[in-house]
MARDO-378240 format. One record per atom (N, C-alpha, C): x negated, y, z negated; residue in one letter. Coordinates in steps of 0.05 Angstrom, whole numbers, plus 5000, padded with zeros to 4 digits. Last residue first. Example, Ala and Ser with C-alpha at 12.3 -4.5 7.8 and 13.67 -1.06 7.14 Angstrom:
! MARDO-378240
474349554858s 472749794857s 474250014843s 473648864844a 475449104844a 473649344844a 
END
This chain:
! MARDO-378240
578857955095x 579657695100x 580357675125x 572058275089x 575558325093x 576658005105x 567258655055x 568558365067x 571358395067x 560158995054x 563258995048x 565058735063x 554359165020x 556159025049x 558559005030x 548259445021x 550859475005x 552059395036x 542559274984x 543359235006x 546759295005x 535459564963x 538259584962x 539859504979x 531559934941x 532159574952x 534559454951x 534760404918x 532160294921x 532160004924x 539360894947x 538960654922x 536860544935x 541861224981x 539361244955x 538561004946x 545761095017x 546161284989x 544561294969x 542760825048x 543561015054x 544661225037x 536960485012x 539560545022x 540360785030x 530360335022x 532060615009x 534860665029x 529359885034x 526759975017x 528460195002x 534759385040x 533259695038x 531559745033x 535258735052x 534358945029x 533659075046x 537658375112x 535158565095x 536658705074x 541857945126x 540958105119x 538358195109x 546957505164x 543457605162x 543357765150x 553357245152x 551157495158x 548457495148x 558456925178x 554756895161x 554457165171x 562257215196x 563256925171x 560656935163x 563157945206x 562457585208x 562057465185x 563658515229x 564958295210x 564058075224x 558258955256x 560858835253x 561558605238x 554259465228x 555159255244x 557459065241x 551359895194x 554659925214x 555659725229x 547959845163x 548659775201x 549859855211x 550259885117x 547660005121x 546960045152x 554359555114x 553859895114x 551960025125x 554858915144x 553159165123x 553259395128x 561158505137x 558258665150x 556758815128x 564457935128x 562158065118x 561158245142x 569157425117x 568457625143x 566857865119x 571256825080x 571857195083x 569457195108x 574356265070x 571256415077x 572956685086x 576056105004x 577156175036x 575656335038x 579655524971x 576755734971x 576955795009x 586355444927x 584155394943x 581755574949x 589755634890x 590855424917x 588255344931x 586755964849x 588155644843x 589955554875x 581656304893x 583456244875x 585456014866x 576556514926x 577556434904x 580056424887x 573256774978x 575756724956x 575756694945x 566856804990x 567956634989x 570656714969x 561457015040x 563157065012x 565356925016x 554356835060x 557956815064x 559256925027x 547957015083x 550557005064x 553156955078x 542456945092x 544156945107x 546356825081x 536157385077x 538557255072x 539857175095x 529457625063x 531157595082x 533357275082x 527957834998x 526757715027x 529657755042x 526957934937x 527158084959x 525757914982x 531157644889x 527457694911x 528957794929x 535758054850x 535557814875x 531957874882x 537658354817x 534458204812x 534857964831x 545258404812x 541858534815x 539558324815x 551258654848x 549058384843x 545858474840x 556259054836x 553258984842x 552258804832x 561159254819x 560459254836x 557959064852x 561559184763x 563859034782x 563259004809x 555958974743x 557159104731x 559659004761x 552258434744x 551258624732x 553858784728x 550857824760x 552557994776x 553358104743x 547957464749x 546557684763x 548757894779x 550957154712x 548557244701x 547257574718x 557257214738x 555357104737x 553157274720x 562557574747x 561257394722x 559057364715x 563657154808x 564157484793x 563957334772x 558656744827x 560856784829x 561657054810x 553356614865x 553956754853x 556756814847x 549156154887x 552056184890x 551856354864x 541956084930x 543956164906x 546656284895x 536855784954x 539755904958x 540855904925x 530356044934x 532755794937x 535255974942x 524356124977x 526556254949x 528355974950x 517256054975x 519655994990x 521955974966x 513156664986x 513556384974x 516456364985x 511357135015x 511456835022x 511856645009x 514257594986x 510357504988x 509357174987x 518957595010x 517357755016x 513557725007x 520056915030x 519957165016x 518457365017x 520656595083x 519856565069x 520356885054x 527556435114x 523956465120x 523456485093x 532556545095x 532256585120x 528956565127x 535556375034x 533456555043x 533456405080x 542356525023x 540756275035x 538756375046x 548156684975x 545856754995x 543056515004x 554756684962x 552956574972x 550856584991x 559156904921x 557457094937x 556256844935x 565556954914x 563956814910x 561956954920x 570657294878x 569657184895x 566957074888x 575457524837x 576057224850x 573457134874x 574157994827x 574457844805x 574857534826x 573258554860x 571658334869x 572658004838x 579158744901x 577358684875x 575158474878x 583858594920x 583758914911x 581458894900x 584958434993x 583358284962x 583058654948x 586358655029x 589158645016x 587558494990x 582659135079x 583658865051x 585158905039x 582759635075x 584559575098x 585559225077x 576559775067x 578659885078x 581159695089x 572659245034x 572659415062x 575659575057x 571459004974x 572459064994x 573359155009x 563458954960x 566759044954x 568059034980x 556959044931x 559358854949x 562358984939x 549759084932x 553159234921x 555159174939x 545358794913x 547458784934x 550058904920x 537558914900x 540858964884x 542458824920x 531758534883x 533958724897x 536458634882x 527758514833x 529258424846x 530758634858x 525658764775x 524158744803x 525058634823x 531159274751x 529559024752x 527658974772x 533559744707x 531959704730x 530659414727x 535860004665x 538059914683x 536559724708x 533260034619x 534859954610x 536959854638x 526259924613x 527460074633x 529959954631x 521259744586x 523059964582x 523960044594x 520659284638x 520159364617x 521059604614x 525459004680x 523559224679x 522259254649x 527358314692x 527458634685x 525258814672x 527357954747x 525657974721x 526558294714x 522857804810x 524757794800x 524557814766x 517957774822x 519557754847x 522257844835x 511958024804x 513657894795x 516557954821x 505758134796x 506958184826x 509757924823x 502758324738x 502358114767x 505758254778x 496558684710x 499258624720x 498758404733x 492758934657x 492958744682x 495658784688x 488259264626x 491359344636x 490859074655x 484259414577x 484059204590x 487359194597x 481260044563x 481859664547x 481559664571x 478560674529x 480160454554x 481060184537x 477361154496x 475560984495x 475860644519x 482461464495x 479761514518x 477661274509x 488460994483x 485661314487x 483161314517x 493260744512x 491360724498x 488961034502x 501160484503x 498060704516x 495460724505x 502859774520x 501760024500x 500760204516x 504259374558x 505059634560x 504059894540x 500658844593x 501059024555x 502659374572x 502258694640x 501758514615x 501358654589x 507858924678x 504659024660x 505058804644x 508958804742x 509758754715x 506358804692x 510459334788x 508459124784x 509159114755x 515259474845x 513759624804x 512259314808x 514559704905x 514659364891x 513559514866x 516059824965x 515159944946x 515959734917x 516959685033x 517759615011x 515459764987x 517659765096x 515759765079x 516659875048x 519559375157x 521259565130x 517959515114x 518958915185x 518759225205x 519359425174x 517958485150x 519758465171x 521258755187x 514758815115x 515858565110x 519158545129x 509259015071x 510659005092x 512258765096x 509659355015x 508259185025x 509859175047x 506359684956x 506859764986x 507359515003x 506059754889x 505059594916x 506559594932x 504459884819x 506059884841x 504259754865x 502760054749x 502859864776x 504359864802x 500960444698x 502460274718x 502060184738x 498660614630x 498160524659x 500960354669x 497761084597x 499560894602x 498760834629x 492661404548x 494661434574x 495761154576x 490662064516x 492461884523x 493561784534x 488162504500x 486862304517x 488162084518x 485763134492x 488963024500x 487262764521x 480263304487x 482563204468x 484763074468x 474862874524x 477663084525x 479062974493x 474162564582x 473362694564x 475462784547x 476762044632x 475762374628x 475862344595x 475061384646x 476961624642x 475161934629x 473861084706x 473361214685x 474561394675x 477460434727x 476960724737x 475760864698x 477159864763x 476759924743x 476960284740x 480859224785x 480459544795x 479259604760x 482258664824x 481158834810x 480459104815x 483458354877x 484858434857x 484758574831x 479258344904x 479158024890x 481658144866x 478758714940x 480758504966x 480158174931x 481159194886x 479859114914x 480758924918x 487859694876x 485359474872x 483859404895x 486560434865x 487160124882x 485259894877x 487761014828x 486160804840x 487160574860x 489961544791x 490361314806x 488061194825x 491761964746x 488561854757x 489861614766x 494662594718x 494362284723x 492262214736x 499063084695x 495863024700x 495762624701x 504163144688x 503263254717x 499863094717x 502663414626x 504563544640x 503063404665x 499763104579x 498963354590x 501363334609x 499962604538x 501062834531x 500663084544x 499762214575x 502262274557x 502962444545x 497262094639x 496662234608x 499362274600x 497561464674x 499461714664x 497861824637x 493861224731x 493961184691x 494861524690x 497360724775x 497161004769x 496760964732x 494460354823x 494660364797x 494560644783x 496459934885x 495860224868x 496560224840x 493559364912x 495559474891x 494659764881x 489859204946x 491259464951x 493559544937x 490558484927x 489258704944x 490758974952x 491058044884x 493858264892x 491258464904x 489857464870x 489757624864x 490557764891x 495156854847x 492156934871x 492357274872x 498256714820x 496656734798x 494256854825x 504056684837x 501656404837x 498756454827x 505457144833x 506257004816x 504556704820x 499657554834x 502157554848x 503057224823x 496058074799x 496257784810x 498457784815x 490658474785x 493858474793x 493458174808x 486658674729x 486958564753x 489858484770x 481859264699x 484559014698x 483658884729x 481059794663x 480459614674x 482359344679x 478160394639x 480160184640x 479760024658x 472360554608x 472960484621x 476760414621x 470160744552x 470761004563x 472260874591x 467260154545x 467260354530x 467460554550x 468359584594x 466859724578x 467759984569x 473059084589x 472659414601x 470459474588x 469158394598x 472558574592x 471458854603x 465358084603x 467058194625x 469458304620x 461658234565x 463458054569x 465557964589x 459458674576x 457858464582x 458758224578x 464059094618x 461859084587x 461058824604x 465759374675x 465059244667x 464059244642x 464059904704x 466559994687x 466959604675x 462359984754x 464059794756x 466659884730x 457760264734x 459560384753x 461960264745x 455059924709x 455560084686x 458060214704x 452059684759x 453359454744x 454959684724x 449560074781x 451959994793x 452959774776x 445160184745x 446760404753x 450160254763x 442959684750x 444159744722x 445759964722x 440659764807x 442559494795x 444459544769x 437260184782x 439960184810x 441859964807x 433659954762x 434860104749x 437160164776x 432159364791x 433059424763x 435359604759x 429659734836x 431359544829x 433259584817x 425360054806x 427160204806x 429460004819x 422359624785x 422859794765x 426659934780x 420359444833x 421159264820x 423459454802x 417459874854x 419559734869x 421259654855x 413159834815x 414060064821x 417460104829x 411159344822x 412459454793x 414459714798x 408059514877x 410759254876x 412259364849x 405559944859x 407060044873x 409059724879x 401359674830x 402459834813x 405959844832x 398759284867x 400759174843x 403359344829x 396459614886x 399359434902x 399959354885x 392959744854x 394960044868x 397659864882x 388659604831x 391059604819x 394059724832x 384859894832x 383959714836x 386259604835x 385560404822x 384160434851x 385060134857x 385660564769x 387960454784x 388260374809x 382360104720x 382560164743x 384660284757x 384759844650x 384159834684x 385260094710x 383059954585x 384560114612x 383459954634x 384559494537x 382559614555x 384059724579x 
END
């Protein structure tokens, strides 16, 4: 049976209210780029960036590369719970790879940080599910020379009578906490070592702030050497303080290059 509408009119106009709610709620829930499982919904990508204690990564930039158009890409940022979701375009050429990166600050220098992908595949236009985390140390995925750690390129100064680095020691001792506050360990590096990479260079150190000695080596005994940094120009000493580069003087990317004379 029909009612009235005369009779009916606050009711109608609460329903009214009600209705469009709803439909705004459902507008912004589909925005998100969310399904109903909380994975990506259909045409969505989607993810979250975490640092190595697993607490989520605010203002991580997330660039999604097309693979097969020239130049064409779609970047975003995560929010303050480490999540980001973005919609992808239409289209025949619909293939893409997502990456990670992060800006961070850290004792007057602003650092540029690759973020470790939990799946590296590319995927279509239909999306998934991209996460990263915010790894300190660790080599790059497909990347045959690059790690998330700083480098130290070491050798000896002008004028040394050491021709080489085969007899030394490198000993570094974090100075405060790391660059995303956790606390590092000191660590003796001798030529050889795991992280001592080619004759020159020590790689995948965390990036924080050091105080180093280099050390001799040879069958009569161990003999503290004198250290500065290039990068300073500052003068020879038994301990030296240092920073990583965001971008050395000769390019190199987190990068710290010192030299030692007996």
């Amino acid at each position: 049976m029909m009612t009235k509408y005369s009779n009916h009119l606050k009711s109608a106009s609460s329903l009214f209210a009600c209705l469009l709610l709803v439909l705004i709620s459902a507008c912004s829930k589909q925005d998100t780029g969310a399904g109903p499982d909380g994975g990506s919904k259909a045409g969505y990508v989607s993810g979250k960036v975490v640092d190595a204690q697993g607490k989520p990564v605010a203002g991580a930039k997330i660039l999604l590369d097309n693979t097969l158009l020239y130049a064409s890409y779609i970047t975003t940022s995560t929010d303050k719970d480490g999540k980001y979701s973005v919609k992808l375009p239409g289209g025949e050429y619909n293939v893409w790879k997502a990456y990670g990166s992060l800006k961070k600050e850290y004792h007057g220098k602003t650092y540029t940080l690759d973020l470790h992908p939990e799946n590296t595949e590319t995927f279509d236009g239909a999306g998934g599910i991209r996460n990263f985390q915010w790894k300190l140390s660790g080599k790059i995925p497909d990347d045959e020379f690059n790690y998330y750690g700083g480098s130290i390129r070491i050798s000896p100064a002008t004028g040394s009578i050491i021709p080489n680095n085969e007899q030394i020691i490198v000993v570094i001792e974090p100075d405060g906490p790391l660059i995303d506050g956790s606390k590092g360990e000191t660590l003796t590096i001798p030529y050889g070592d795991t992280h001592w990479f080619d004759e020159v260079e020590i790689k995948d150190i965390p990036i924080g702030r050091y105080k180093a000695i280099t050390v001799y080596h040879d069958e009569t005994g161990d003999y503290l050497l004198n250290m500065r940094s290039l990068e300073t120009d500052g003068s020879l000493q038994d301990v030296l303080t240092f920073d990583f580069e965001p971008e050395s003087r000769w390019g190199y990317k987190n990068t710290v290059s010192l030299e030692f004379h007996e």
